[in-house]
C-alpha positions as CSV (number, residue, x, y, z in Angstrom):
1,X,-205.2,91.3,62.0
2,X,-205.6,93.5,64.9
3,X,-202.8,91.4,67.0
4,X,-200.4,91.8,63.6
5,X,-201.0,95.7,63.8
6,X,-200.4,95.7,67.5
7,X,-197.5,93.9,66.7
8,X,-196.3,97.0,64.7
9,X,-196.8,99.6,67.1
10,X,-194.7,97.3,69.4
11,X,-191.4,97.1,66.7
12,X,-192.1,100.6,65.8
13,X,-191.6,101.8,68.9
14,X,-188.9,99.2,69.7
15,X,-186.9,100.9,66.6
16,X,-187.5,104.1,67.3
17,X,-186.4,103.8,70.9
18,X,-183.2,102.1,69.9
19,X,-182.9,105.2,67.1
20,X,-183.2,107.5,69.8
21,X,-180.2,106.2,72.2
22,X,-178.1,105.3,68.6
23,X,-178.0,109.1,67.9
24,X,-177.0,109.7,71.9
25,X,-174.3,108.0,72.0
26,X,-173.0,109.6,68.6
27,X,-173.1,113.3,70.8
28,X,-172.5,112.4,74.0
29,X,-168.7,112.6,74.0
30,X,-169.4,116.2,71.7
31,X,-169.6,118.8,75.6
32,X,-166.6,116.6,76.5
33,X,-164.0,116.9,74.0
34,X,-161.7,119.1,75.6
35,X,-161.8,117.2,78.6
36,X,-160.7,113.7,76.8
37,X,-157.9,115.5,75.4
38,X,-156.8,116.7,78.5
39,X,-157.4,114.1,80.1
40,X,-154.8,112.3,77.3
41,X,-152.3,114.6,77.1
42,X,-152.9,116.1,73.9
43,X,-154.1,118.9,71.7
44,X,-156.8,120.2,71.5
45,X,-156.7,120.6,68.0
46,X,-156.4,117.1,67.8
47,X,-160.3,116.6,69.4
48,X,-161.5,116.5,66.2
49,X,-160.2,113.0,65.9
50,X,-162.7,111.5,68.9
51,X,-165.7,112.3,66.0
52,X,-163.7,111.9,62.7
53,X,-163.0,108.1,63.6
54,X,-166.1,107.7,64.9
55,X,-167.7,108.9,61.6
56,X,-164.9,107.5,59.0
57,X,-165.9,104.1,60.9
58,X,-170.1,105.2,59.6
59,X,-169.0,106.1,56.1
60,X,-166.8,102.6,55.7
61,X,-169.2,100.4,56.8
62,X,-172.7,101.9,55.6
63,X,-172.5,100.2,52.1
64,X,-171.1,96.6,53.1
65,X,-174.2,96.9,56.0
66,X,-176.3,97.6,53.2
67,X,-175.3,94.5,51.6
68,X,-175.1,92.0,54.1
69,X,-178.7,93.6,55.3
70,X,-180.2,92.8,51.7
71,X,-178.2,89.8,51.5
72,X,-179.0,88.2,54.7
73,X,-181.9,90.2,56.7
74,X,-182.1,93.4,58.5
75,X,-182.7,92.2,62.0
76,X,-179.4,90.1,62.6
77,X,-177.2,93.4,61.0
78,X,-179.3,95.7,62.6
79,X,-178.9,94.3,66.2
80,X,-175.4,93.1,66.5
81,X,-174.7,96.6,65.0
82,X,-176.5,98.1,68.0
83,X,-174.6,95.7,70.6
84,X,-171.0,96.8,68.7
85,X,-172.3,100.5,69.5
86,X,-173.3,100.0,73.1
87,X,-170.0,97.7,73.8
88,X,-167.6,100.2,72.4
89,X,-169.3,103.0,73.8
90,X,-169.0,101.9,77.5
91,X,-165.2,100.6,76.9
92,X,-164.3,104.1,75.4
93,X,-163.5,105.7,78.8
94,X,-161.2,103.1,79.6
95,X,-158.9,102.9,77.0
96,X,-155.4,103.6,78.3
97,X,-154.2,105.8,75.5
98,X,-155.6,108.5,72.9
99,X,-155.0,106.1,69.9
100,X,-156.4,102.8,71.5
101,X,-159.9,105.9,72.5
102,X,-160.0,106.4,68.7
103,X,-160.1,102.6,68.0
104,X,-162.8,102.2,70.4
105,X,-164.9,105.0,69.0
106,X,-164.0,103.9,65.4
107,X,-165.4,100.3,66.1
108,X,-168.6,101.6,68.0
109,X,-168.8,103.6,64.1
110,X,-168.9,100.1,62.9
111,X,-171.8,99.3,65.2
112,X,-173.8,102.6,64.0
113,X,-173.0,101.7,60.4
114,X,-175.0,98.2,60.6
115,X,-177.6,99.8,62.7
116,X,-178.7,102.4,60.2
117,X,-179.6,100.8,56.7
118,X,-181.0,97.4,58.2
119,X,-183.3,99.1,60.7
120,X,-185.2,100.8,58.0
121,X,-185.5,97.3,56.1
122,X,-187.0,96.5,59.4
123,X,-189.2,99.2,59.7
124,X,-190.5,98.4,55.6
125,X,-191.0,94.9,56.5
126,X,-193.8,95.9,59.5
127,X,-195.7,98.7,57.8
128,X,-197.4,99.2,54.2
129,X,-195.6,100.7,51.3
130,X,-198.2,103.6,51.7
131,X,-197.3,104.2,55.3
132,X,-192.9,103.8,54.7
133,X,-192.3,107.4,53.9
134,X,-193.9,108.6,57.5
135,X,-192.0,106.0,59.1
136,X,-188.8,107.0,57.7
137,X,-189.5,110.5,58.6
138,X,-190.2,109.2,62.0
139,X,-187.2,107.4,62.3
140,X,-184.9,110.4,61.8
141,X,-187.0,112.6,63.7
142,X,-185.8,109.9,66.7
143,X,-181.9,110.6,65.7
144,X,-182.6,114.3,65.8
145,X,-184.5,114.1,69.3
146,X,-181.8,111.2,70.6
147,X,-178.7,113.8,69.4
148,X,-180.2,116.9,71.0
149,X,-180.9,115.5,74.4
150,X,-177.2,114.6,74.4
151,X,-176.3,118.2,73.8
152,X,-178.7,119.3,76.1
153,X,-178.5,117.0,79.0
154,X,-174.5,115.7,78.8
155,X,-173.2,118.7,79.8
156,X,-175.2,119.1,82.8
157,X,-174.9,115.1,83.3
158,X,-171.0,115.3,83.4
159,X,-171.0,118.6,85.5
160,X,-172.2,115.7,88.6
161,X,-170.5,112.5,87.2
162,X,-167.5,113.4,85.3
163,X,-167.0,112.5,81.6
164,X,-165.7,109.5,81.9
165,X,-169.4,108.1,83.8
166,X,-171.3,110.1,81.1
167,X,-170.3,108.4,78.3
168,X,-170.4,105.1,80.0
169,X,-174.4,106.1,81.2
170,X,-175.3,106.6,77.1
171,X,-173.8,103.2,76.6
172,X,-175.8,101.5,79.2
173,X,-179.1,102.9,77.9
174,X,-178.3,102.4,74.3
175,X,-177.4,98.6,75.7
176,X,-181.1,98.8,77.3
177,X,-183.0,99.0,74.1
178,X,-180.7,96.6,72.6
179,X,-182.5,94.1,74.9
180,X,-185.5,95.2,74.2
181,X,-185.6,95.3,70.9
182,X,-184.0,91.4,70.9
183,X,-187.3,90.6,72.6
184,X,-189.4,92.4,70.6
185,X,-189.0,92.3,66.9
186,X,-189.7,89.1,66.0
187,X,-189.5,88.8,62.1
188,X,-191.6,85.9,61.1
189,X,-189.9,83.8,57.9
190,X,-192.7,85.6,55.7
191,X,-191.2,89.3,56.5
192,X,-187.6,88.7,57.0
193,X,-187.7,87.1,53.6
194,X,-189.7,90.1,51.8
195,X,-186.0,92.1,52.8
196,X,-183.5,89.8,51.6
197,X,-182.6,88.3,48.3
198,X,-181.4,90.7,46.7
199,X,-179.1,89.5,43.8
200,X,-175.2,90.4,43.4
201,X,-176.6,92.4,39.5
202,X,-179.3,94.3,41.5
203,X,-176.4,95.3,44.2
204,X,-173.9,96.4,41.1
205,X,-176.8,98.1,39.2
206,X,-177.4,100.7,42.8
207,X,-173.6,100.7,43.5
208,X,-173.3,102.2,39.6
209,X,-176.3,104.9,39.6
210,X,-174.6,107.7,38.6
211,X,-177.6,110.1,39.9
212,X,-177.2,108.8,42.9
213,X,-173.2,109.7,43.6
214,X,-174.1,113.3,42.3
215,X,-177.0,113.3,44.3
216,X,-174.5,112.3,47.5
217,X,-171.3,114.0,46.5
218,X,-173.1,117.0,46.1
219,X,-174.2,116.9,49.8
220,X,-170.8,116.0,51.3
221,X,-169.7,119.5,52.0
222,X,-173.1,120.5,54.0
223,X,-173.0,116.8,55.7
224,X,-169.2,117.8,57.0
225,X,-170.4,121.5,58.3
226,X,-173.3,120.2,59.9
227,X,-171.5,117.6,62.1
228,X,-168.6,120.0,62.9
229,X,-171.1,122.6,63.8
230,X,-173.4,120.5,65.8
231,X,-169.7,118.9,67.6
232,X,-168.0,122.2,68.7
233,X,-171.1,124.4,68.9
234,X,-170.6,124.0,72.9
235,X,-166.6,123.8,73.0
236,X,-167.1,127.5,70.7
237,X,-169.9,128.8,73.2
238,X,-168.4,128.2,76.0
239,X,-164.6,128.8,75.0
240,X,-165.3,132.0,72.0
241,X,-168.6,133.5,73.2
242,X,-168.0,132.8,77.3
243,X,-171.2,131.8,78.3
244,X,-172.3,129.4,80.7
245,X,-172.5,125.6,80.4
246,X,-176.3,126.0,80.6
247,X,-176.8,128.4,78.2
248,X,-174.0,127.0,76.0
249,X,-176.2,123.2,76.0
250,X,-179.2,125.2,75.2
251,X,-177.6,127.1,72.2
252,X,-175.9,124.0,70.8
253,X,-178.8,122.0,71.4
254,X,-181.2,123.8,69.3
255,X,-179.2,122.9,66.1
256,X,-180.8,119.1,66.8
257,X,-184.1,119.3,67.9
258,X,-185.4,121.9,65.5
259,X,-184.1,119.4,62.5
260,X,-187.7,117.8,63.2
261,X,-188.8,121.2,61.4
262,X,-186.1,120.4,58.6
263,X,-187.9,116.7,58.5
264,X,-191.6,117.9,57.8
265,X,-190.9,120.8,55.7
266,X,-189.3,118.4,53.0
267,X,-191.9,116.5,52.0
268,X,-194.3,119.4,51.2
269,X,-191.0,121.3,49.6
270,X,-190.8,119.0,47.2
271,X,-194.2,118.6,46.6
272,X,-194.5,122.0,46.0
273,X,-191.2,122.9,43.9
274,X,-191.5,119.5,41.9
275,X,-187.5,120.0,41.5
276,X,-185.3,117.4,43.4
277,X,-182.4,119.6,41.6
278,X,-183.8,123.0,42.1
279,X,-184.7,122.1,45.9
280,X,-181.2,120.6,47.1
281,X,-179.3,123.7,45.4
282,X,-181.7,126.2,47.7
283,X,-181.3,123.9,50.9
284,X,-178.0,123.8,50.4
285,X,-177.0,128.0,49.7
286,X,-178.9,129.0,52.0
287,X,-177.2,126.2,54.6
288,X,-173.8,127.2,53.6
289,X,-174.5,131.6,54.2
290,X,-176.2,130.7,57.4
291,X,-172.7,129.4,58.3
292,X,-171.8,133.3,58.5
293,X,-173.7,133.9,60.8
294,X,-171.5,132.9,63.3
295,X,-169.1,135.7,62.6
296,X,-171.0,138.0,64.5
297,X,-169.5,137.3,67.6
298,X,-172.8,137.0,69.4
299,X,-175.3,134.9,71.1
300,X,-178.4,135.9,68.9
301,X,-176.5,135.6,65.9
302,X,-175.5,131.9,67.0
303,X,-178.7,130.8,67.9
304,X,-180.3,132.3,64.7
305,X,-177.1,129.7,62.8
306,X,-178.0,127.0,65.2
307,X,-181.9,127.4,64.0
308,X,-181.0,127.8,60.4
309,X,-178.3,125.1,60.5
310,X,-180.6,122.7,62.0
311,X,-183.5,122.9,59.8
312,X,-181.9,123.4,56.5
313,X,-179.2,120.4,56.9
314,X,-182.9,118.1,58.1
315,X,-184.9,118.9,55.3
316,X,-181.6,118.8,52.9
317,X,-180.5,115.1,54.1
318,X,-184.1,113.9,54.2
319,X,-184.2,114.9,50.4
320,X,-181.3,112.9,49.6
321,X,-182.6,109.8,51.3
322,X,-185.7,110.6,49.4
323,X,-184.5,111.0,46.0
324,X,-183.5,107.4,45.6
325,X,-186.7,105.8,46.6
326,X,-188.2,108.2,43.6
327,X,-186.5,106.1,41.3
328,X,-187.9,103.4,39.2
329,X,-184.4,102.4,37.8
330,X,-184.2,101.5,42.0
331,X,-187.1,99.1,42.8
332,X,-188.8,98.9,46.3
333,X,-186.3,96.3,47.8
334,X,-183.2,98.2,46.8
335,X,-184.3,101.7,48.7
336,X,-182.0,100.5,51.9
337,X,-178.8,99.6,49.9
338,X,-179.9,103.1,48.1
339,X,-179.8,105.2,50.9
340,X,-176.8,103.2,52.7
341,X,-175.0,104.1,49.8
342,X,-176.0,107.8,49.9
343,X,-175.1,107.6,54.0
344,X,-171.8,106.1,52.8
345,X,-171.1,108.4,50.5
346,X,-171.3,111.4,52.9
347,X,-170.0,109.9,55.9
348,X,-167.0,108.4,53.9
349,X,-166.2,111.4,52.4
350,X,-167.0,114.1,54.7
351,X,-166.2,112.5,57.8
352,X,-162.4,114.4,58.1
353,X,-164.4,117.9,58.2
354,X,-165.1,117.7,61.6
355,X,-161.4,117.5,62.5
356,X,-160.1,120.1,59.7
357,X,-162.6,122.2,62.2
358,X,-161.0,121.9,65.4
359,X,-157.3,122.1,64.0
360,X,-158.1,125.2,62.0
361,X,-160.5,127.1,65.1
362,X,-157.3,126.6,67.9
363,X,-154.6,127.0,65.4
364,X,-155.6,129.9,63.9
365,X,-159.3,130.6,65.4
366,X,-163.2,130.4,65.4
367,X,-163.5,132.9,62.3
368,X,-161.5,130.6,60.3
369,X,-163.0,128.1,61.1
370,X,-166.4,129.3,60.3
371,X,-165.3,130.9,56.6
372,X,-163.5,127.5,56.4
373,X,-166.9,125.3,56.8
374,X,-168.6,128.3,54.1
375,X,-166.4,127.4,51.8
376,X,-166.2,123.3,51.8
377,X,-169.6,123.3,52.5
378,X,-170.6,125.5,49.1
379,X,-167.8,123.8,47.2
380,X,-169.3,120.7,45.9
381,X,-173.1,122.3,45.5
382,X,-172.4,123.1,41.7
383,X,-172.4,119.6,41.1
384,X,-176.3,119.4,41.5
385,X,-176.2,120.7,37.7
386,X,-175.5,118.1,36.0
387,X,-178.7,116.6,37.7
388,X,-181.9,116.1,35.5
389,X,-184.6,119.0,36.6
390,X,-186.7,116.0,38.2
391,X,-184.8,112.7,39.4
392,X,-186.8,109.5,38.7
């Protein structure tokens, strides 16, 4: 018993590690957008593209990973998803044109896609059905920590090696706990089977759950805001409120690492309002007039966005993971195709905001842009009516 549980710790923190350097190298090319344009010849209102393929690529492939993950076992999905990550990831600096760059970072999308779904049917295979919510929160509290150190530290990193090495360098490691994680999780026939066999009806009857398309429709505005803030928050620090690379990293940073606030004030949210409904609708207003903020035209103002931003998107997204796994129309073995479909649903369609952000902040400018991501990011919240007052 005690070498089983030791056994857990060991793909716990095999996961978690390869979470961690999965949500770097989703961020790592974010302090360097305006170089890779440059660098191409192009726009820069066309830098939104470098993230928009890379997250259309997420939003395509999260439900088909989900499948083939229920269908055939989390490990095998999960890891060659984490090798097509690390791959395209260190090939993306030498592609020889800007199209043949978004093709690259579209297909290392692909790789993120089959990493995210499957890892958690890992993860539910190790520990008890008591213990999976913690894990979960866990597990995104290692994307939050992974994505911030890559808007902290890449800046600073490319500053000495250029952008073209720093990309490559979040590729290697990501490549590192590929390996490790090969050597490490070793599903026995007993677990890998308790995550697969899930039966083409099962898969139609999540695919049709009507409160769970409300439940990630409704979200798709403050999923595309919160990836086009936590993108350009450097490029509009440095560029709109002049400041230096340091304190720009720092500023843009904190949008990341305080979501593991967002993360643990969720659970005891909803504990305490009893409302999946009520609670999203709250998240997500006050999300959307934090947005504002950054019409200020100063530093403090930022930051206080970045803070706001940060914890509010966390505990919003954590709730709409959560919701699914509340439901007993879902069933314990569908809660991965569940939330892959939620993922899906916001990465698919919210994946072009990112880019409608760039084009509209050097086309027209930052305050436009700003008002722009208010407005699509409070647009689809009066969905959450039609929501029961408690989803189960």
């Amino acid at each position: 018993m005690d070498e089983r549980k030791e056994n857990n710790h060991v793909v716990l923190a095999s996961i978690l590690s390869s979470r961690f350097t999965y949500a770097l190298n989703w961020y790592t090319v974010s302090p360097a957008l305006l170089l890779i344009v440059a660098a191409y010849g192009v726009k820069n209102s066309y830098s939104g593209l470098i993230m928009s393929s890379f997250l259309l690529a997420v939003g395509v492939f999260q439900i088909p990973s989900g499948i083939l993950s229920s269908r055939y076992g989390s490990k095998p999905v999960a890891m060659n998803g984490l090798l097509l990550l690390s791959v395209f990831t260190i090939a993306t600096p030498f592609a020889t044109s800007f199209p043949i760059l978004l093709i690259f970072r579209f297909i290392a999308g692909m790789g993120a896609a089959m990493f995210f779904a499957p890892a958690i049917g890992i993860l539910s295979s190790f520990v008890s059905a008591g213990n999976r919510t913690g894990v979960i929160g866990y597990y995104n509290a290692a994307f939050q920590l992974g994505a911030g150190f890559a808007i902290l530290l890449w800046p600073l990193l490319m500053d000495y090696t250029g952008w073209r090495a720093g990309v490559i360098i979040g590729g290697v490691l990501c490549l590192a706990t590929y390996a490790v994680s090969m050597l490490t999780v070793k599903m026995d026939r007993a677990a890998e089977n308790a995550s697969t066999g899930v039966t083409l009806h099962e898969i139609a009857s999540v695919l049709r759950n009507r409160q769970i398309w409300v439940i990630s429709i409704g979200f798709i505005g403050i999923w595309g805001a919160f990836n086009a803030a936590s993108s350009y928050l450097y490029v509009y620090s440095v560029t709109y409120l002049r400041v230096n690379s340091g304190i720009a990293s720092i500023l843009s940073s904190l949008i990341l690492f305080v979501g593991l606030i967002g993360g643990a004030m969720s659970g005891p949210l909803y504990r305490k309002i009893k409302s999946g409904r009520t609670l999203l609708i709250m998240v997500s207003c006050m999300f959307s007039a934090s947005l504002l903020l950054f019409l200020f035209d100063s530093i403090v103002a930022a930051a206080m966005g970045s803070v706001l931003l940060g914890v509010l998107f966390t505990s919003g997204v954590s709730i709409t993971y959560a919701l699914p796994a509340h439901m007993r129309s879902i069933g314990l073995k569908n809660i991965p195709l569940a939330v892959s479909l939620v993922n899906g649903i916001q990465v698919m369609c919210g994946f072009w905001v990112p880019f409608a952000f760039g084009a509209i902040a050097f086309d027209y400018g930052f305050h436009e842009a700003w008002i722009a991501m208010f407005l699509i990011s409070i647009g689809f919240v009066p969905l959450y009516l039609v929501l029961p007052k408690t989803t189960a």
